[in-house]
C-alpha positions as CSV (number, residue, x, y, z in Angstrom):
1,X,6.8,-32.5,-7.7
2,X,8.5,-35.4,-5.7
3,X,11.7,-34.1,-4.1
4,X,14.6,-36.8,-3.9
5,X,15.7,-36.6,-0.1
6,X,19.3,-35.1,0.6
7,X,22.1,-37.3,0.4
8,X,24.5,-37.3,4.1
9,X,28.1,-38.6,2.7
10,X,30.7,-40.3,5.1
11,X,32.8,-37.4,5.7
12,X,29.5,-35.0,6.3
13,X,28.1,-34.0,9.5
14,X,25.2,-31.9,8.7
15,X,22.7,-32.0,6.5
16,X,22.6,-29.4,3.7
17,X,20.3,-26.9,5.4
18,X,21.8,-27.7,9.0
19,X,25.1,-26.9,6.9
20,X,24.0,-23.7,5.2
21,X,22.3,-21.9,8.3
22,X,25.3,-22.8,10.6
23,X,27.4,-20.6,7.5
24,X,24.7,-18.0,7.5
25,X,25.2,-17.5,11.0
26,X,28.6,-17.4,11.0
27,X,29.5,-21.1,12.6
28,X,31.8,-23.5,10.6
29,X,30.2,-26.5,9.3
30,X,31.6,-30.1,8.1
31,X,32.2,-28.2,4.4
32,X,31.8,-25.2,2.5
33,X,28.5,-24.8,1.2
34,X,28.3,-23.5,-2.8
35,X,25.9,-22.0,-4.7
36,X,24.3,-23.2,-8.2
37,X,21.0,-21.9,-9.6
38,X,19.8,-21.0,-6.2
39,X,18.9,-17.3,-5.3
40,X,21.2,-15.9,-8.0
41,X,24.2,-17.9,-9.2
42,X,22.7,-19.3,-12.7
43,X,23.8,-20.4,-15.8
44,X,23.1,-19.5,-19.6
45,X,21.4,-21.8,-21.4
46,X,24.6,-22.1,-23.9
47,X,26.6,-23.2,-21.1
48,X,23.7,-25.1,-19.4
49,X,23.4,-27.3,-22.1
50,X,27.3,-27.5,-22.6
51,X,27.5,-29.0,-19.0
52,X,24.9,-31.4,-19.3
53,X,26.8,-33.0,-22.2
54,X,30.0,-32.8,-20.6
55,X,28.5,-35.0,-17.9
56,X,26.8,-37.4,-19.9
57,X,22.8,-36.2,-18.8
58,X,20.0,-36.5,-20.9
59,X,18.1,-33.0,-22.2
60,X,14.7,-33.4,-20.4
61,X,11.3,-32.8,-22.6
62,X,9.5,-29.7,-21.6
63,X,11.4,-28.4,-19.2
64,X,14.7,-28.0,-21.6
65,X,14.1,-29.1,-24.7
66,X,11.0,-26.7,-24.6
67,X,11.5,-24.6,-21.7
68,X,11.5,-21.3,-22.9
69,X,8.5,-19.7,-22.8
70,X,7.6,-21.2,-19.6
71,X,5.3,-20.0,-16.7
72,X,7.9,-21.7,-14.8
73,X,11.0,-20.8,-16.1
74,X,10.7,-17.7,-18.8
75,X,13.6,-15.3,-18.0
76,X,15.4,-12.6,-20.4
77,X,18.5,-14.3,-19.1
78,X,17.6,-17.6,-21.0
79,X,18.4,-19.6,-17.5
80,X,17.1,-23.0,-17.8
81,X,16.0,-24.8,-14.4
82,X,18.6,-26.8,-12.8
83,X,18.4,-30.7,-13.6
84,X,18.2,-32.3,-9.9
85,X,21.5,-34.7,-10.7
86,X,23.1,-31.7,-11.7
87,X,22.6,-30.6,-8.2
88,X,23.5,-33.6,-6.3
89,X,26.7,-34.2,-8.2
90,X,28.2,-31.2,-7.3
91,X,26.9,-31.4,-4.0
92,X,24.4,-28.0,-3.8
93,X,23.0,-27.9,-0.8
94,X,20.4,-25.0,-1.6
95,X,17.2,-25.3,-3.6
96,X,14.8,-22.9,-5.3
97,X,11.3,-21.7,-5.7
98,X,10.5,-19.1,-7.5
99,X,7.1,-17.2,-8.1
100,X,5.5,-17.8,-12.0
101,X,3.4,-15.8,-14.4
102,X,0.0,-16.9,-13.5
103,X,-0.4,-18.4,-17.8
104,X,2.1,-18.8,-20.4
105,X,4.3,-15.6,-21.5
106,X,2.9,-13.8,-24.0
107,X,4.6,-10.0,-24.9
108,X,2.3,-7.2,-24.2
109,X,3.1,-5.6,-27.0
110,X,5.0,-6.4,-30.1
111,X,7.0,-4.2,-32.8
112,X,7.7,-4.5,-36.1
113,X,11.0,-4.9,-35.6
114,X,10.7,-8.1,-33.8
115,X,11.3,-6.3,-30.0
116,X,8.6,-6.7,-27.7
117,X,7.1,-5.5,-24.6
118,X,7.6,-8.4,-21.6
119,X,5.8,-9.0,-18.2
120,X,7.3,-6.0,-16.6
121,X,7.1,-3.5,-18.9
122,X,10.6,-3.9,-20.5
123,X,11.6,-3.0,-24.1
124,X,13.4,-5.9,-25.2
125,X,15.0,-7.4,-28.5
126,X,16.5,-11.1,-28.5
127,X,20.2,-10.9,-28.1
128,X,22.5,-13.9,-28.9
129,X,22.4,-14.8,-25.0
130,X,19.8,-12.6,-23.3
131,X,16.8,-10.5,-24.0
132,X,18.7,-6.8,-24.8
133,X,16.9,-3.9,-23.0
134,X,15.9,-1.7,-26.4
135,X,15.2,2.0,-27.1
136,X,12.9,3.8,-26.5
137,X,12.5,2.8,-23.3
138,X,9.0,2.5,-22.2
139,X,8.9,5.2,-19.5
140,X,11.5,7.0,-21.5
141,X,9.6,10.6,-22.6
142,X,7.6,10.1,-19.4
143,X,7.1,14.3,-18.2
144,X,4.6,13.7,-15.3
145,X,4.3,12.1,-12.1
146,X,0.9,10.6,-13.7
147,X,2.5,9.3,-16.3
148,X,4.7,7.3,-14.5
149,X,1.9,6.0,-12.1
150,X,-0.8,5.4,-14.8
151,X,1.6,3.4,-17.3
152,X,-0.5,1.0,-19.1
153,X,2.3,-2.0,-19.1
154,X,3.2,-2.2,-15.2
155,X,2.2,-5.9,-14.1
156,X,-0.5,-6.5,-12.3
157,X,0.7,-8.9,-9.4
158,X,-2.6,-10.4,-8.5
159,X,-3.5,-11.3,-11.9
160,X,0.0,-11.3,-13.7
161,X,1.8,-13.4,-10.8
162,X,1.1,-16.8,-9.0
163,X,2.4,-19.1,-6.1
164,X,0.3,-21.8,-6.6
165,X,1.9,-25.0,-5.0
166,X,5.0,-23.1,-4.3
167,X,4.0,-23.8,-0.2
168,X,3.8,-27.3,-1.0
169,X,7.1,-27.4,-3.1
170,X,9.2,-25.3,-0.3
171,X,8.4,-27.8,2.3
172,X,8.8,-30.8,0.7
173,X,12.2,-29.2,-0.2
174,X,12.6,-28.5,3.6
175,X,11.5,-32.0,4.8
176,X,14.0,-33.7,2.2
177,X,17.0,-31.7,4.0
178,X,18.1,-28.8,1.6
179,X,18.0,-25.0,2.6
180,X,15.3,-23.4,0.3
181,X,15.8,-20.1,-1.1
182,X,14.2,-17.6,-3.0
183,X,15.2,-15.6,-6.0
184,X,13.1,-12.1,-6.5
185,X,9.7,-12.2,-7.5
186,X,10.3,-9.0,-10.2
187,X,13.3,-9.2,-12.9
188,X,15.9,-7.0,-10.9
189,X,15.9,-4.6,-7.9
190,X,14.0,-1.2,-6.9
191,X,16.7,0.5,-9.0
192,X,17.3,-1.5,-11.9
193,X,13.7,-1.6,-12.7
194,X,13.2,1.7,-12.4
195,X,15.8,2.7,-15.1
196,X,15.0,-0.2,-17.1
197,X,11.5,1.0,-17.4
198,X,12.8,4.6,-17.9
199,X,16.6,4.5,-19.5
200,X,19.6,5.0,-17.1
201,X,20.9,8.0,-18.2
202,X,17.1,9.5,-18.1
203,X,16.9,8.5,-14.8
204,X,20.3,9.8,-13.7
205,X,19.0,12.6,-15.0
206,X,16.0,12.8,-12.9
207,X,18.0,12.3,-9.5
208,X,19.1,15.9,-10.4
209,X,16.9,17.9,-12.1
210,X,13.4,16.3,-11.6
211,X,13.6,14.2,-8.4
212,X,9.9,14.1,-8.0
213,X,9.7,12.3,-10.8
214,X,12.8,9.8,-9.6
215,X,11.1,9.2,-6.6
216,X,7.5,8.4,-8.3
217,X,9.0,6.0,-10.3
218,X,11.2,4.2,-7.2
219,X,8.1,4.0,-5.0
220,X,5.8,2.5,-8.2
221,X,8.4,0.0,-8.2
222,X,9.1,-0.6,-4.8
223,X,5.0,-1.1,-4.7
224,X,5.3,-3.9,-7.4
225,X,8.2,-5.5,-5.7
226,X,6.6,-5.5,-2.2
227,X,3.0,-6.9,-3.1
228,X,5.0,-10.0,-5.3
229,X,7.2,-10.8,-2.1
230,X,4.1,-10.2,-0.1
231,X,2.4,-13.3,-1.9
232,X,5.3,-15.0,-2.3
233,X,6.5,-15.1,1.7
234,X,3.4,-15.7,2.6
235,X,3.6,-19.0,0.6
236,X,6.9,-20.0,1.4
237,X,8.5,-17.7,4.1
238,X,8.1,-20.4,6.7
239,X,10.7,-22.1,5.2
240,X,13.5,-20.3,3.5
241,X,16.7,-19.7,4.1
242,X,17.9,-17.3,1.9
243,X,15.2,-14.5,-0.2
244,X,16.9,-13.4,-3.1
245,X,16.9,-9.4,-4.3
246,X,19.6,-6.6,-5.4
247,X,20.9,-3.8,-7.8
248,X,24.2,-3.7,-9.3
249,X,25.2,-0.3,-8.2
250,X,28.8,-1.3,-9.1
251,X,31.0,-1.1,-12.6
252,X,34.1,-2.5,-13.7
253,X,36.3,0.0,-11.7
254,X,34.1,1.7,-9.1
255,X,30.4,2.5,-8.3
256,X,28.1,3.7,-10.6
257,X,26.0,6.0,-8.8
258,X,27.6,8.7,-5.9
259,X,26.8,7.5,-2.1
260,X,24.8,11.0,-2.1
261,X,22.5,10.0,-4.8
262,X,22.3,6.2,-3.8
263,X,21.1,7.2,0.3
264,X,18.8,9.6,-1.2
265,X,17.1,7.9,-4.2
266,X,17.7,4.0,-3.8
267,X,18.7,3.2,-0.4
268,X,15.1,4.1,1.4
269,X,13.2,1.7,-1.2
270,X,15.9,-0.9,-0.8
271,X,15.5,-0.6,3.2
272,X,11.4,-1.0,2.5
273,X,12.1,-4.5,0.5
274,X,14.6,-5.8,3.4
275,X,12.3,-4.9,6.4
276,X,9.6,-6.4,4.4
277,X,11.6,-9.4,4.0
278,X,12.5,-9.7,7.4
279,X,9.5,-9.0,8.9
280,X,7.7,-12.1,7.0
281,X,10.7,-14.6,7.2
282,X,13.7,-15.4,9.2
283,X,15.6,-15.9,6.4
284,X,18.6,-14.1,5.3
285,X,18.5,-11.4,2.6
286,X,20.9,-12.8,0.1
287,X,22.0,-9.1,-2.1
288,X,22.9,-9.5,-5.5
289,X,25.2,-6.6,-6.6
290,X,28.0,-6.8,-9.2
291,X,31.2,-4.9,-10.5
292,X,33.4,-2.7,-7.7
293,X,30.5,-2.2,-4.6
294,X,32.6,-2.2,-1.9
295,X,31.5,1.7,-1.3
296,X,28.1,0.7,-0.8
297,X,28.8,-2.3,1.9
298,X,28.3,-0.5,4.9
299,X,24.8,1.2,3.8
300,X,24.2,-2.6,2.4
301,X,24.6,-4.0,6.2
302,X,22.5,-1.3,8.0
303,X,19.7,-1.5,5.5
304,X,19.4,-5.6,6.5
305,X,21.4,-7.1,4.1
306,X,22.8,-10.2,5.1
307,X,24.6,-11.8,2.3
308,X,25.9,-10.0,-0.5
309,X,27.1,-11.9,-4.1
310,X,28.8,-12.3,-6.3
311,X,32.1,-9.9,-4.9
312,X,34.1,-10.0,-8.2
313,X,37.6,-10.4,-7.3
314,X,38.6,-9.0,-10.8
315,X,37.2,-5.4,-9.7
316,X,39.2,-2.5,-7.6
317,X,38.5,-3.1,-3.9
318,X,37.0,-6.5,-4.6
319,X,39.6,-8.6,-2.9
320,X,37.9,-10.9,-0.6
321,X,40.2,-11.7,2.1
322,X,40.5,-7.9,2.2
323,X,36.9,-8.1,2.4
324,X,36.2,-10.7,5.0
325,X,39.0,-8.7,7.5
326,X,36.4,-5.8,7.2
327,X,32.7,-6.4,6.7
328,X,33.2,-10.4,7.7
329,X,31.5,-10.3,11.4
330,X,28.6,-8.7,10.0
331,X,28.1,-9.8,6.5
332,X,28.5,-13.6,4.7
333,X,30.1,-13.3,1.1
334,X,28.9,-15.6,-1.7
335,X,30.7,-15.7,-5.0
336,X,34.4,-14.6,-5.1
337,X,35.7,-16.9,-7.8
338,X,37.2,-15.2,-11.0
339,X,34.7,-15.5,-14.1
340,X,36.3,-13.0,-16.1
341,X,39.4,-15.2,-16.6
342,X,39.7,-17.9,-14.7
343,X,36.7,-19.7,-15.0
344,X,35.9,-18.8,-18.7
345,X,39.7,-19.0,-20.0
346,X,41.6,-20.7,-17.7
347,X,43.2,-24.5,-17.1
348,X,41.4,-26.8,-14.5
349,X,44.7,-26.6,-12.5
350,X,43.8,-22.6,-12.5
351,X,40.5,-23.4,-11.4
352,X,41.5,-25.4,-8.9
353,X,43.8,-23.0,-7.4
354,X,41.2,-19.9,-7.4
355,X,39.2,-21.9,-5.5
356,X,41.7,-22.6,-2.8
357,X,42.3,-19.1,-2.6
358,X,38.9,-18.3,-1.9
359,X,38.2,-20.7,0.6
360,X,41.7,-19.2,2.1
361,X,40.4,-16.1,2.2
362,X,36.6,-15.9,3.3
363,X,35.7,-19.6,5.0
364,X,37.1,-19.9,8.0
365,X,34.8,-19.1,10.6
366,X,32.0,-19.3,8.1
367,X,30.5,-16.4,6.5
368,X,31.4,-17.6,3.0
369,X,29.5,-19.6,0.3
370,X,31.4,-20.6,-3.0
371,X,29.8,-19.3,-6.2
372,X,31.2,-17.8,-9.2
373,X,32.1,-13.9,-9.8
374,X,28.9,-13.9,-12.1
375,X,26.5,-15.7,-14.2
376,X,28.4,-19.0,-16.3
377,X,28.9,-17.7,-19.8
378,X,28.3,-19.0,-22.8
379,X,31.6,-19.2,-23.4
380,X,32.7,-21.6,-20.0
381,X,34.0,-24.7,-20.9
382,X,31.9,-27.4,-18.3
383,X,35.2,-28.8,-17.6
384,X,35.8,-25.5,-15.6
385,X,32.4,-25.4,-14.2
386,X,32.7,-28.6,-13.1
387,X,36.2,-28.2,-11.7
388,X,35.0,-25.4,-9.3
389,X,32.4,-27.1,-7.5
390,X,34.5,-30.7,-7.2
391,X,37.7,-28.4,-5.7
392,X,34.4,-26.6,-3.6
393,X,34.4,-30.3,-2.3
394,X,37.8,-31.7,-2.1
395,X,39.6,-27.7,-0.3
396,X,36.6,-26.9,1.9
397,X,36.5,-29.4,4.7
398,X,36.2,-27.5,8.0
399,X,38.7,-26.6,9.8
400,X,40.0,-24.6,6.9
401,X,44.1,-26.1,6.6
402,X,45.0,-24.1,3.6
């Protein structure tokens, strides 16, 4: 894959990785640095394809037109690779790689229903945007610790799972000037795997009356998850910047899970991933974790976390300069701009002024990396999208005069 080198405009100083590992350490750069497709700030193919036209780009054979299923870019999200002039018109400075299925995609099992068993042992039926978790779940009437451990549709990393090239790729990425970054090698975190595989409220139900059994299924998980980052840091870890991983532990109004359950069920395997991480790479550990978190940010930071996304401003103790005054010295923020309303329903002059207020809030003094509250929609007009990242560009010139 030939890699266009990165682009240095008059006004810039750096270039984009200089840029992004002077934010990650808590420096101010020449700009703000944003987010796009990178460790975990993507967009559905609905509005994908919606932006593309609204900037006048061609669809691109095989990996649009046909890109799903892919070895290089299946996901139940339905999140098409980003085109490359995508990235340089909105000026992204980050890049990813991500670890492939070792063949095509091919369901392990299918029903008669037309829901299937994918790659990771998921229960899934095709949605209208994403592949829908179904019932039963596959772990769902699981009663023994064997059961769990001996489940016939768990990947198989060595065989299921590849990095070939992905070394090559990552520096090339690196010698053209961007900051590389990985996504996670499974389909979610220790957590949401786990009750993906088992149904949440069976496995909130095992946290209190059949822990053993919780615990089986975290570490089979954790297991998975280590030997995939395993293969891929040892391709790659030279080079990133950012390795991508995460639960959502929060809702819509506050956590999801008690602190009590979360340090004694989730937080060890979590901390396993992290040190892993860090003990391969010197990259950052970029936490994806959505709704009202803010109860879980301390844990987050001892754990190793070092950059946590997306920070939903719409959610109860989600307000990021509130944020930044309290976890900002130890912790960089990426994300923080409304999707609920703003981005999906609002005018580009509300756009605009959302992402002045974030800059406001969380840039100064680093620490901060534009992104969306969550995933682009379906239903985001690209005139919104597009507004974001050129007011990323024409607010976020360091110092921060806002």
């Amino acid at each position: 894959m030939r890699v266009q080198k990165a682009r240095k405009y008059p006004t810039e100083k750096y270039t984009p990785k200089e840029r992004v590992l002077r934010i990650l350490d808590h420096q101010e750069a020449d700009r703000v640095t944003a987010e796009l497709g990178g460790a975990m700030s993507y967009v559905t193919k609905q509005a994908y394809f919606k932006l593309k036209h609204h900037l006048g780009l061609p669809l691109l054979l095989g990996d649009e037109i046909d890109y799903w299923p892919r070895p290089s870019s299946y996901s139940s999200w339905w999140l098409p690779p980003i085109d490359e002039e995508i990235y340089r018109r909105f000026r992204i400075d980050f890049r990813p790689v991500r670890i492939k299925l070792a063949g095509p995609f091919v369901p392990k099992k299918i029903y008669p229903d037309g829901s299937f068993v994918d790659e990771w042992g998921y229960h899934r039926r095709a949605g209208e945007t994403y592949l829908e978790l179904a019932a039963p779940f596959a772990l769902e009437h699981a009663e023994t610790v064997e059961e769990i451990e001996n489940d016939p549709y768990w990947p198989d990393p060595e065989k299921e799972r590849s990095v070939e090239g992905l070394g090559r790729l990552a520096k090339a990425i690196d010698d053209a000037g961007y900051a590389v970054c990985c996504a996670n090698p499974g389909s979610g975190g220790a957590w949401e795997t786990a009750w993906y595989r088992r149904g949440f409220h069976k496995f909130a139900e095992d946290m209190y009356f059949r822990p053993k059994l919780a615990h089986a299924l975290m570490n089979k998980v954790t297991e998975l998850q280590l030997a995939m980052f395993d293969m891929l840091l040892d391709e790659v870890g030279d080079y990133c910047v950012m390795i991508g991983t995460g639960d959502d532990l929060g809702g819509q109004t506050s956590g999801l899970i008690s602190l009590e359950k979360y340090r004694a069920f989730i937080k060890p395997y979590e901390k396993r991933m992290c040190d892993l991480i860090h003990s391969k790479t010197e990259a950052k550990v970029y936490f994806h974790c959505c709704g009202n978190m803010e109860m879980f940010m301390n844990d987050l930071i001892e754990i190793g976390v070092d950059v946590v996304n997306p920070v939903q401003p719409e959610c109860p103790d989600m307000d990021l300069m509130a944020l930044k005054e309290k976890y900002g010295n130890r912790i960089t923020f990426c994300g923080g701009i409304g999707s609920q309303h703003i981005l999906s329903r609002g005018s580009k002059a509300e756009v605009e002024a959302e992402v002045r207020r974030a800059i406001k809030a969380a840039a100064t003094g680093g620490g901060y990396i534009a992104a969306p509250g969550h995933i682009f929609q379906p239903e985001f007009p690209p005139e919104n999208i597009a507004a974001m990242y050129d007011a990323v560009i024409k607010y976020g010139r360091y110092p921060i005069k806002l």
